[in-house]
C-alpha positions in Angstrom: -20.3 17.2 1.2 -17.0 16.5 -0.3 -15.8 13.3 -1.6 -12.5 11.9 -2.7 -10.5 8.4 -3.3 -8.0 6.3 -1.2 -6.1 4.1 -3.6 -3.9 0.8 -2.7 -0.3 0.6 -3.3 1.9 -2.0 -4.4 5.3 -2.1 -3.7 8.0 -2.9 -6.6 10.7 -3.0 -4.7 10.7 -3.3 -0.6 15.0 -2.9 0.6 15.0 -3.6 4.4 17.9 -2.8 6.1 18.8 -2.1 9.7 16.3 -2.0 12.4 16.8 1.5 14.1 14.4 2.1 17.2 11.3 0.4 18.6 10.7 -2.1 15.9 11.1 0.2 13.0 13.9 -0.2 10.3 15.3 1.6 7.6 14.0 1.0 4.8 14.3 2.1 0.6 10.7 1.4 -0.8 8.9 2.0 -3.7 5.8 2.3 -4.3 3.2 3.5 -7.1 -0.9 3.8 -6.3 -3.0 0.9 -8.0 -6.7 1.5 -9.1 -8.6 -0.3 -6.4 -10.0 2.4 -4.0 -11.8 3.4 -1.0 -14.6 5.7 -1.2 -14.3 8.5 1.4 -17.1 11.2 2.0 -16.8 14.6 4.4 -19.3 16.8 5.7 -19.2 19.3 8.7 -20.2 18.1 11.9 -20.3 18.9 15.8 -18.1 16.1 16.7 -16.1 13.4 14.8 -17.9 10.8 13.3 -17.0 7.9 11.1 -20.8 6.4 9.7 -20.4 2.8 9.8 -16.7 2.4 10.7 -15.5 0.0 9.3 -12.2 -0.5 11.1 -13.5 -2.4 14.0 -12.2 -0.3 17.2 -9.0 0.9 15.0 -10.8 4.5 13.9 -7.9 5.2 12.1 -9.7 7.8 10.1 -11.1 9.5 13.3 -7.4 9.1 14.5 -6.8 11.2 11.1 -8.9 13.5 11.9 -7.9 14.8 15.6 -4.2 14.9 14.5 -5.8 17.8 11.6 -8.0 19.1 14.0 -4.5 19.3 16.7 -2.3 20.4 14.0 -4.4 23.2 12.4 -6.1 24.6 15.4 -9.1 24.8 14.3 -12.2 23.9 16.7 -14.6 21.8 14.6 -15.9 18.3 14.1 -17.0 16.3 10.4 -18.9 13.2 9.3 -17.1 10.2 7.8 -18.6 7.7 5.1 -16.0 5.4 4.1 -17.0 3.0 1.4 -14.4 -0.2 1.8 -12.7 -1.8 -1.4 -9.2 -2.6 -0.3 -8.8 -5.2 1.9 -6.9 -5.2 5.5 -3.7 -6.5 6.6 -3.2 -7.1 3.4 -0.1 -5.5 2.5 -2.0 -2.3 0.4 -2.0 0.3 2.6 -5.5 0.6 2.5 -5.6 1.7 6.5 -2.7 4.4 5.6 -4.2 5.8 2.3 -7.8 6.4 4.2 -5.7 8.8 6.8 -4.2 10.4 4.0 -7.6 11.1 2.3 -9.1 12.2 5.6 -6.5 14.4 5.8 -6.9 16.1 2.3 -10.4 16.0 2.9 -10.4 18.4 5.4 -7.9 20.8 4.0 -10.4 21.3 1.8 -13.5 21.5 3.7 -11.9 24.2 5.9 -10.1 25.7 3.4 -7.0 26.0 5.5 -4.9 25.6 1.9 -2.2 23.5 3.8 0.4 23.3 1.6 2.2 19.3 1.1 5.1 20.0 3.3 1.8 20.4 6.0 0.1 17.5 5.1 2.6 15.1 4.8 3.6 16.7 8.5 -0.1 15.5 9.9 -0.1 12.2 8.0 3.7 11.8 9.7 2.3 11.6 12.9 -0.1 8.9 11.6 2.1 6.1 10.6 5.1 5.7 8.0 3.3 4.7 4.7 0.6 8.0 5.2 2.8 10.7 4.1 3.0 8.7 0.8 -0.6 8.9 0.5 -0.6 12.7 0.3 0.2 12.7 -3.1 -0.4 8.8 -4.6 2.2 8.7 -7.3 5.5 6.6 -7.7 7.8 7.5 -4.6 10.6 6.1 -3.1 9.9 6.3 0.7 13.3 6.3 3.0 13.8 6.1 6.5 11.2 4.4 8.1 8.7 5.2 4.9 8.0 8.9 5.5 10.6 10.8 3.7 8.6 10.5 0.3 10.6 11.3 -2.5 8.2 11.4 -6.0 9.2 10.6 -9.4 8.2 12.7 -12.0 8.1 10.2 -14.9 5.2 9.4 -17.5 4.7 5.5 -17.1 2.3 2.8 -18.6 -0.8 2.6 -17.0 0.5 -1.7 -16.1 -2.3 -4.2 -15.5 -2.1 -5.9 -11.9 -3.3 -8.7 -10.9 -3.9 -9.1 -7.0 -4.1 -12.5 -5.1 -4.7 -11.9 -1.3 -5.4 -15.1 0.7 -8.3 -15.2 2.9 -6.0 -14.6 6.3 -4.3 -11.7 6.8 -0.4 -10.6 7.9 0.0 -7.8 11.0 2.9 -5.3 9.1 4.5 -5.3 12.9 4.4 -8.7 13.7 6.6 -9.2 9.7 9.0 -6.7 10.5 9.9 -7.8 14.0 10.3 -11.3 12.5 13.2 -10.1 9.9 16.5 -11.1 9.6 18.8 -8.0 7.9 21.1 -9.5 5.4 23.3 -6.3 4.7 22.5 -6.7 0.4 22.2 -3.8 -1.0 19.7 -2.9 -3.6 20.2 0.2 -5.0 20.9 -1.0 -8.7 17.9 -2.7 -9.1 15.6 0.3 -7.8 17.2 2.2 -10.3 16.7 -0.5 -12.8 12.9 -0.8 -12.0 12.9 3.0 -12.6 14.8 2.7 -15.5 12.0 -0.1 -17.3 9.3 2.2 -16.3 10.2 4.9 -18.3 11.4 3.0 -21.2 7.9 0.7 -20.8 10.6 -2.5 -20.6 8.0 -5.2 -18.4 10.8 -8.0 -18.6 13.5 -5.7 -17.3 10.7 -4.2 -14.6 10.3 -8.0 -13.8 13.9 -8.5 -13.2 14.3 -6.7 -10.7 11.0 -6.4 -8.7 12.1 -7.3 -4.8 10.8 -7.4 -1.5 12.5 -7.9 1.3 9.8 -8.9 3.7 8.8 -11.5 1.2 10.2 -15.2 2.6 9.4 -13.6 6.6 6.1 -13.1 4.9 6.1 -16.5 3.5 6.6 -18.0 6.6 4.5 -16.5 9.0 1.2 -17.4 6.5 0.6 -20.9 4.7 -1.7 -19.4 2.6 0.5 -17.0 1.1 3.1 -19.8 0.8 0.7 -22.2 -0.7 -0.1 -20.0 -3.2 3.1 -18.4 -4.7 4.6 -21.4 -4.5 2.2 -23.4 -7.0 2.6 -20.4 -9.1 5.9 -20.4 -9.4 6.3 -24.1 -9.9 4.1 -23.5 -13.4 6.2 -20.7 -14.3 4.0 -17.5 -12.6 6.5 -15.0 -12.3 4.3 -13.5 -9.1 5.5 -11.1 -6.4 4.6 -9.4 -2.7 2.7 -6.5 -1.9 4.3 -4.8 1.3 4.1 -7.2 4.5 2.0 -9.6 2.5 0.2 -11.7 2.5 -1.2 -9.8 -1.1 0.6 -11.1 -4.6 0.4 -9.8 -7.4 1.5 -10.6 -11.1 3.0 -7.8 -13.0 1.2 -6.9 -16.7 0.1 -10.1 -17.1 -1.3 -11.5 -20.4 -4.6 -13.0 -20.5 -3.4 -16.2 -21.2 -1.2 -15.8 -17.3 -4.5 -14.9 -15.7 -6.5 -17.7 -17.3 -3.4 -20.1 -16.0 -3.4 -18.3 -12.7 -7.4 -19.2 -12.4 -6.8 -22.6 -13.3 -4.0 -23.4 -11.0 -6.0 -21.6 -7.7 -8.5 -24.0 -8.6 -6.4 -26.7 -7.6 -5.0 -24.8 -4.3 -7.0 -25.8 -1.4 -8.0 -22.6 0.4 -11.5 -21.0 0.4 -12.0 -17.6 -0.2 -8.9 -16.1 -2.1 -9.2 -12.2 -3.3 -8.5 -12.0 -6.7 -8.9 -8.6 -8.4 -7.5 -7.3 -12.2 -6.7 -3.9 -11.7 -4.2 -1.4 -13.2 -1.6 1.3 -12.3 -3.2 4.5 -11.1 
């Protein structure tokens, strides 16, 4: 039995641009892996079987597996366990990051030694954040997300601090809601990049973005609710992705203590809150 880790994503900065075919658009986004995972175990099998599944009807990881199975040509079968710790529709990836493990998880069972070029082809087929997945480290993903292009820079392991209200945002239903503004954002990507390697939070800060953000915003209450009492008492807090997550960016104690106090006061039941850290 092999086992392995699916970690979130957050996105620093999310440039939308034109829509280009079927709902899809362009778009420059970059990502880095957070340290909330999944928990994904392997074995051999006669069939494909997911233990448990936890995706309710989606099998995305049995989905995962038949592309590998297609690709590869091999004539096989394996055993899922997939222990859940990112939540869905939540703007993390956590559906895409689970196909990418799959994925690597059977290279290795089968020792078919596919090399990334390969794999990121497989996880391609699966949707546009999976290629990133492959590899979990600071990317900026062009086109519609699959051209993953990695930075190889040493960076601060940041704390994060997630906030995920307790309904959820469909990525498709965001995107088809957008409005392109034709503002480009090249400059403060490279920016962002730029305080990462020089560990310079206030300038990272700056120039954090996301696109999706005020569609987000609009299509959830909860998400609304929320980063707007934060940012009325001075919360400099931003969105993960499609949303509806948040998160706050290195945040001191005394933030998170302030954060804790003003949910409080926020009249919605079960909000997801989680101190984690850069991966």
């Amino acid at each position: 039995m092999l086992k392995d880790y699916a970690y979130a994503k957050i996105n620093l900065a999310l440039e939308v641009l034109d829509e280009i075919e079927d709902g899809y658009h362009i778009v420059n986004n970059l990502m880095v892996p957070i340290d909330l995972k999944d928990e994904i175990t392997v074995e051999k099998d006669k069939e494909i079987v997911i233990d448990d599944d936890p995706f309710k009807g989606h099998n995305l990881i049995e989905k995962a597996a038949k592309a590998f199975f297609e690709y590869t040509g091999i004539k096989g079968g394996c055993r899922f366990t997939v222990k859940k710790n990112i939540p869905e529709a939540a703007g993390l990836a956590g559906g895409s990051s689970d196909c990418a493990c799959a994925i690597r998880l059977l290279d290795k069972l089968y020792n078919t030694n596919l090399d990334l070029f390969e794999l990121k082809k497989i996880a391609e087929s699966l949707g546009s954040d999976v290629p990133f997945f492959i590899e979990s480290k600071l990317a900026l993903c062009k086109h519609r997300g699959e051209r993953v292009f990695p930075y190889n820079i040493n960076y601060k392991k940041y704390r994060i601090l997630l906030i995920k209200p307790s309904s959820g945002l469909e990525t498709k239903e965001v995107y088809k809601r957008y409005k392109y503004t034709s503002k480009k954002r090249e400059e403060s990507i490279n920016s962002i990049i730029d305080g990462l390697e020089n560990d310079d939070v206030s300038k990272i800060k700056k120039f954090i973005f996301n696109d999706l953000g005020r569609t987000a915003a609009t299509l959830n209450k909860e998400l609304k609710t929320i980063f707007n009492a934060l940012r009325d008492n001075d919360i400099r807090v931003f969105i993960s992705g499609s949303g509806p997550t948040m998160y706050l960016f290195d945040p001191s104690d005394e933030e998170i203590d302030k954060v804790g106090n003003i949910l409080n006061n926020v009249n919605i039941n079960n909000i997801f809150i989680l101190e984690t850290k850069i991966a």
